[in-house]
C-alpha positions in Angstrom: -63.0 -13.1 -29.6 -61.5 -15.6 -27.6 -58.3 -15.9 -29.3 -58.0 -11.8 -29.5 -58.0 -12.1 -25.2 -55.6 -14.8 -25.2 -53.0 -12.7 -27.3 -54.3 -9.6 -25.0 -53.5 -11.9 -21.8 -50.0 -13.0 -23.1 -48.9 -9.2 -24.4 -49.4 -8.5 -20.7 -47.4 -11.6 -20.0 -44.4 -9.9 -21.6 -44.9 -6.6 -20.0 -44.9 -7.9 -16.3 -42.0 -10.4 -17.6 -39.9 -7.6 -18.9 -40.5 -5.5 -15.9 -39.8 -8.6 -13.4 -36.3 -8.6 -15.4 -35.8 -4.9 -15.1 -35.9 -4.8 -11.5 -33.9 -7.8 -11.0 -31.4 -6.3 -12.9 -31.0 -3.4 -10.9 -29.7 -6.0 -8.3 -27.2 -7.7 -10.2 -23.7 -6.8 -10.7 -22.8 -5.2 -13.6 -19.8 -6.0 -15.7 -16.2 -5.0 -13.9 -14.6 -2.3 -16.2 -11.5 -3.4 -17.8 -8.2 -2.3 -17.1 -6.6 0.7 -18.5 -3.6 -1.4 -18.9 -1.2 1.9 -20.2 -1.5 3.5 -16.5 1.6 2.8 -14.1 -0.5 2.4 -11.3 -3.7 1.2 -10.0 -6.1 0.6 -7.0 -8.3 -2.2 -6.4 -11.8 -1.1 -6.0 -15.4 -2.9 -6.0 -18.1 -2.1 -8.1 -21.4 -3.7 -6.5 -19.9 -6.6 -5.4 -16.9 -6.8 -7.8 -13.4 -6.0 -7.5 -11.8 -4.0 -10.7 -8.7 -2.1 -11.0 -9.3 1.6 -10.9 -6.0 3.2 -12.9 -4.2 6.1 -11.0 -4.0 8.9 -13.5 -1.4 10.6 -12.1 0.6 9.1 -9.8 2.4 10.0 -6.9 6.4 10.7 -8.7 8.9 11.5 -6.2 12.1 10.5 -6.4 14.6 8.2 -4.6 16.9 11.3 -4.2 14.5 13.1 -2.5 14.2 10.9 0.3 17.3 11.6 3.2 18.5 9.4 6.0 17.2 6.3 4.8 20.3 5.6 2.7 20.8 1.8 3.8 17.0 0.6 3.5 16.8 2.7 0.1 19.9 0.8 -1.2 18.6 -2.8 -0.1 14.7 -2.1 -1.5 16.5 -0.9 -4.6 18.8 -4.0 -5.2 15.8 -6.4 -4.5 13.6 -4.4 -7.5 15.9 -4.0 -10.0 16.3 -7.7 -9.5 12.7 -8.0 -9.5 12.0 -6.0 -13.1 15.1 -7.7 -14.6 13.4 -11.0 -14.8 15.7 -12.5 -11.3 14.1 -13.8 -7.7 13.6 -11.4 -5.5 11.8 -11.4 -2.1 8.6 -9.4 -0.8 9.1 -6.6 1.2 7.7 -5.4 5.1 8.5 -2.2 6.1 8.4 -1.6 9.3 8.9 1.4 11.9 8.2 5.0 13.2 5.5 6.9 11.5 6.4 9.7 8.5 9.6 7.9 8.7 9.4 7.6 4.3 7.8 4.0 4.3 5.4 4.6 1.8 7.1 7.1 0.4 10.0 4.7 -0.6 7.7 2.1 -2.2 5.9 5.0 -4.4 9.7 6.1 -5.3 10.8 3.0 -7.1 7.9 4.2 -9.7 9.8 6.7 -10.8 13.0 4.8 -11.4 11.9 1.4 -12.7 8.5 2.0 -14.7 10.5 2.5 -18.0 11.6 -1.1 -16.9 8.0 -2.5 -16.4 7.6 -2.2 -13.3 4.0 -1.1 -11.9 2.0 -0.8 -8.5 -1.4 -2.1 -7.5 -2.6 -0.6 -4.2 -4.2 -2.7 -2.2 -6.5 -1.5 0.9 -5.8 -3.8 4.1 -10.0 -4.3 3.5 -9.5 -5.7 0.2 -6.7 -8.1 1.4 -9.5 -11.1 0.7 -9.2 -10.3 -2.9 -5.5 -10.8 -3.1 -5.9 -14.6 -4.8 -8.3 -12.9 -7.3 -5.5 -9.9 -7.9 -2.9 -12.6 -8.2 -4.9 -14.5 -10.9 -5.5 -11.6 -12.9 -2.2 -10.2 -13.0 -0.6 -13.3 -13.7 -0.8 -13.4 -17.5 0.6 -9.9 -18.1 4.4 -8.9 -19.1 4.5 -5.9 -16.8 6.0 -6.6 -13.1 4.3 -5.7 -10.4 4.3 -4.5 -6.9 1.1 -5.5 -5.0 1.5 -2.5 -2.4 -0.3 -2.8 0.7 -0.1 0.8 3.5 -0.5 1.0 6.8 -1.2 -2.9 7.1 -2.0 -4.2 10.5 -4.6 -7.2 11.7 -6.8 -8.4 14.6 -7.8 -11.5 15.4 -9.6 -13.3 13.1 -9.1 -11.0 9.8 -9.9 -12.9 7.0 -7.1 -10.8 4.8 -4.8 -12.0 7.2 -5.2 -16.0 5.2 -5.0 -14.5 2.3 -2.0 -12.6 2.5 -0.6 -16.0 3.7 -1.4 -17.7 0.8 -0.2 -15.0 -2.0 2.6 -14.8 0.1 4.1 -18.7 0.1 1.9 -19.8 -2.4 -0.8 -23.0 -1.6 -1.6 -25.9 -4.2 0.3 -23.4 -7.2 3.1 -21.9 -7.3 3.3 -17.8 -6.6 3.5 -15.9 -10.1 7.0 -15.1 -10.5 5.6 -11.6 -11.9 4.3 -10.0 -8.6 5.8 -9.5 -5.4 3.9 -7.7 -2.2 5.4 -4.7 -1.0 3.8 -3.5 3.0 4.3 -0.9 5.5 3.0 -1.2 9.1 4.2 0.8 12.4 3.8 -2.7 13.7 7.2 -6.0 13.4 4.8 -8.7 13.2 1.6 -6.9 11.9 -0.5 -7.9 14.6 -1.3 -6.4 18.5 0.7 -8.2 20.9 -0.2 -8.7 24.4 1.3 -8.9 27.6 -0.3 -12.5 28.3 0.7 -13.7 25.1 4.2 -13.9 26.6 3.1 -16.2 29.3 2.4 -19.0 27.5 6.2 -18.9 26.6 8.1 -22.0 27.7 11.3 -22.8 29.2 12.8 -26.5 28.7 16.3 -27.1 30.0 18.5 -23.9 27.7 15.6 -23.6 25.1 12.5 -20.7 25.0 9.7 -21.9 23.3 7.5 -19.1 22.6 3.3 -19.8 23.1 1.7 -20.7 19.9 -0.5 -17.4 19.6 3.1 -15.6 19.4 3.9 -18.0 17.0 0.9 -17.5 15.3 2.1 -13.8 14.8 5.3 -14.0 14.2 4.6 -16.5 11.0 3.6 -13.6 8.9 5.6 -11.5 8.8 8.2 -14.5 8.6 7.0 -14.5 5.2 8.8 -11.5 3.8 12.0 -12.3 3.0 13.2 -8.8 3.4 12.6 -7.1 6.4 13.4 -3.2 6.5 13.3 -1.1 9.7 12.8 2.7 9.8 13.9 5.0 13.2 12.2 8.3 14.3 14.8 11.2 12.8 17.2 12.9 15.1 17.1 17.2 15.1 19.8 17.2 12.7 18.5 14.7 10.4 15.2 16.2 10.8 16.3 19.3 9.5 18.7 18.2 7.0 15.2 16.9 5.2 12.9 20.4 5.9 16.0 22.0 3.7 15.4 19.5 0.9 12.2 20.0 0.6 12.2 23.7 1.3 15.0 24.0 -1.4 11.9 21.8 -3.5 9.6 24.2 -3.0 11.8 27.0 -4.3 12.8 28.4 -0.9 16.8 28.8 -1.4 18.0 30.3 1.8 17.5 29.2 5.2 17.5 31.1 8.6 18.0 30.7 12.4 14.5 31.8 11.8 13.5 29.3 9.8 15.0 26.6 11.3 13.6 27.6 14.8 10.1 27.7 13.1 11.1 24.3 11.7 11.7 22.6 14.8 8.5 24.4 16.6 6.7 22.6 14.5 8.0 19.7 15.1 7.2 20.0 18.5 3.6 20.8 18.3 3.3 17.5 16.5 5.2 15.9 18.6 7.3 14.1 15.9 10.8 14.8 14.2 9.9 13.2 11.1 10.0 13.4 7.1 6.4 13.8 7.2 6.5 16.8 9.4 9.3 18.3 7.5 7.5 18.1 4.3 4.6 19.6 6.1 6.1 22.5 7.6 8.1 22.9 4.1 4.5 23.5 2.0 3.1 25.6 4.8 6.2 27.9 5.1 6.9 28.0 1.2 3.0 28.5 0.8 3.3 31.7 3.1 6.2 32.9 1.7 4.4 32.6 -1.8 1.1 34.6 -0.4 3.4 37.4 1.1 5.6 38.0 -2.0 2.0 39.0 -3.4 0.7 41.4 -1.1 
């Protein structure tokens, strides 16, 4: 009898055990996918606490010759990835300027033209920038070349990404991989705010400026790309040299006063002459020139 309520006790044991383990398990992280290594592309992601590329399946495939008046940053970002996928040194990459300008545009562009070559892109979200040693260390051992592509990347004060962009960038204890390079665009030079009382703790002795150490501070990053490209708000004729290519991408073959008034209206709602707001106006005009044909 006694025996039959000590097995009774322990089978109840077990239960509680097992449940005890169920529930703790529904805290834990679970195992980070692996990587569908036959994409072109990728973003970094998390996944209850752990980061995991996500592949892009169908990534963004324009073309170098559909970007317009960014002839001399085109040729330089080319030169420094074809030297980059050919196995040769090649520097990371800031981009830098007006908004809509083709900044990101020109990074997802070399896609097209070098991923026969091995070359691939891992999007990185100015969030995840913490993770860059990790995306470092896993990309290290593979053949492909990579871009580690960071948007729209700006920092405040005390951002932790803003280390650890440091460090992928000039290396610390070991040495950078020599099969990944970092590829950012910002509307901001040194990827920081700058203030007006920043400047004051510049210093003048004898002939020589030497700037305040939070300056410094700023400055130091974006020191750290050794290829600095700059990109200008379009002028009206450069503006609408691009709403013809894409309107001639859309289908749309002939182009009007009428058109390009409507072109430049739009422009001037938005309050921007740029690529983006040419290719915007291009879809919506094409798209109502589509509907109309129909009616």
């Amino acid at each position: 009898m006694a025996e039959r309520k000590e097995i009774k006790d322990f089978d109840k044991l077990i239960d509680r055990a097992e449940s005890l383990l169920t529930r703790i398990e529904e805290f834990l992280p679970s195992a980070s996918p692996k990587p569908d290594w036959s994409a072109l592309a990728w973003r970094w992601q998390h996944n209850n606490g752990r980061g995991y590329l996500e592949a892009v399946p169908h990534p963004h495939r324009i073309k170098l010759d559909d970007l317009k008046n960014v002839d001399e940053q085109k040729k330089i970002i080319v030169q420094n990835t074809e030297q980059f996928v050919h196995g040769y040194t090649a520097n990371n990459v800031l981009l830098t300027g007006a908004r809509g300008t083709g900044k990101s545009s020109l990074v997802k562009a070399l896609l097209s033209k070098f991923s026969k070559d091995g070359l691939r892109i891992v999007e990185v979200d100015k969030h995840d920038l913490t993770d860059l040693p990790k995306i470092t260390s896993f990309l290290r051992s593979r053949e492909e070349r990579f871009i580690v592509f960071c948007d729209d990347l700006s920092f405040e004060a005390g951002d932790a990404g803003y280390k650890a962009l440091k460090v992928v960038l000039d290396g610390s204890v070991s040495v950078t991989s020599d099969n990944i390079l970092v590829y950012a665009t910002s509307n901001r030079r040194h990827l920081m705010p700058e203030y007006m009382a920043e400047n004051l703790q510049t210093q003048h002795v004898g002939d020589e400026i030497r700037p305040g150490e939070a300056v410094e501070e700023k400055v130091s990053l974006s020191d750290r790309f050794g290829i600095w490209l700059s990109f200008y708000s379009f002028d009206q004729d450069e503006y609408i040299t691009i709403v013809e290519q894409w309107l001639r991408h859309y289908g749309i073959k002939k182009f009007t006063d009428d058109v390009r008034g409507a072109a430049l209206q739009w422009a001037l709602a938005r309050g921007s002459r740029s690529g983006r707001s040419a290719h915007q106006f291009a879809r919506d005009y094409a798209g109502r020139v589509a509907l109309s044909s129909k009616r």
